[in-house]
VORO-319215 format. One line per field, with one value per residue (C-alpha): residue in three letters; x, y negated, z negated. Coordinates in steps of 0.02 Angstrom, whole numbers. Each point is the difference from the previous one (the first is absolute). Layout:
% VORO-319215
resn <- [ALA, ...]
px <- [X, ...]
py <- [Y, ...]
pz <- [Z, ...]
% end
This chain:
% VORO-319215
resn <- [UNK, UNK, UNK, UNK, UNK, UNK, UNK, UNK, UNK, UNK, UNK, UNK, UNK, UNK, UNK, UNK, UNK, UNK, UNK, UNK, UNK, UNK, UNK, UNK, UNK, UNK, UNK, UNK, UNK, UNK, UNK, UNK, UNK, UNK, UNK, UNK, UNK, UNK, UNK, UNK, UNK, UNK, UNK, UNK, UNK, UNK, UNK, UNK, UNK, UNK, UNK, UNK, UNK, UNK, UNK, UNK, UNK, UNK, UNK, UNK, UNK, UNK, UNK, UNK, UNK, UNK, UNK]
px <- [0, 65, -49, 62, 48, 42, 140, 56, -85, 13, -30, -6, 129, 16, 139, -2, 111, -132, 24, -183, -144, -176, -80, -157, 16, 26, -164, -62, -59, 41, -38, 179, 130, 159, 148, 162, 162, 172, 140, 63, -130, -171, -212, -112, -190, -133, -125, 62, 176, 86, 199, 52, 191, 146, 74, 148, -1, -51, 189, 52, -152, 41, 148, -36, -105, 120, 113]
py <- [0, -179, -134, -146, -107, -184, -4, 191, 136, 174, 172, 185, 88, 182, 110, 154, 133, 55, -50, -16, -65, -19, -142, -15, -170, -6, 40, 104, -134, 8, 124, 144, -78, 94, -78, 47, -90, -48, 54, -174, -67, -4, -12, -133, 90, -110, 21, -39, -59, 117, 26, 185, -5, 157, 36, 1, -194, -56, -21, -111, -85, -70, -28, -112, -92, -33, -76]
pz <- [0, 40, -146, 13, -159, 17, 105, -44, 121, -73, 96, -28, 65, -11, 24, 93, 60, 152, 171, 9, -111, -37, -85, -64, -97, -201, -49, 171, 44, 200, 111, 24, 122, 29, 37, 50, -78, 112, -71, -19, -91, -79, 87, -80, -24, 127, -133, -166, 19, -90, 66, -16, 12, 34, -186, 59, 49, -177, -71, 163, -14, -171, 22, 157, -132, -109, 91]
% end
């Protein structure tokens, strides 16, 4: 879910180790979509916004962050 706060935007983001997804929003609240993630990277849900992202990025991720 995107929610926005001020000036501060926050969004779920989960991790996966699947090449391929299904999302059905936080509370089922969408109808099943199935996506399919590059290696590279991460797929933002249509629906509800959610960003399922490869595991494996997390640690560069944050460390991209912090710097």
């Amino acid at each position: 879910m995107l929610t926005i706060w001020g000036n501060k935007i926050e969004q779920t983001i989960i991790y996966v180790k699947e090449d391929q997804i299904s999302c059905i929003g936080e509370d089922g609240d969408h109808p099943k979509v199935y996506y399919s993630i590059p290696e590279s990277g991460f797929v933002v849900c249509g629906y509800c916004n959610i960003k399922y992202m490869r595991e494996d990025l997390k640690d560069s991720i944050n460390v991209e962050r912090s710097s």
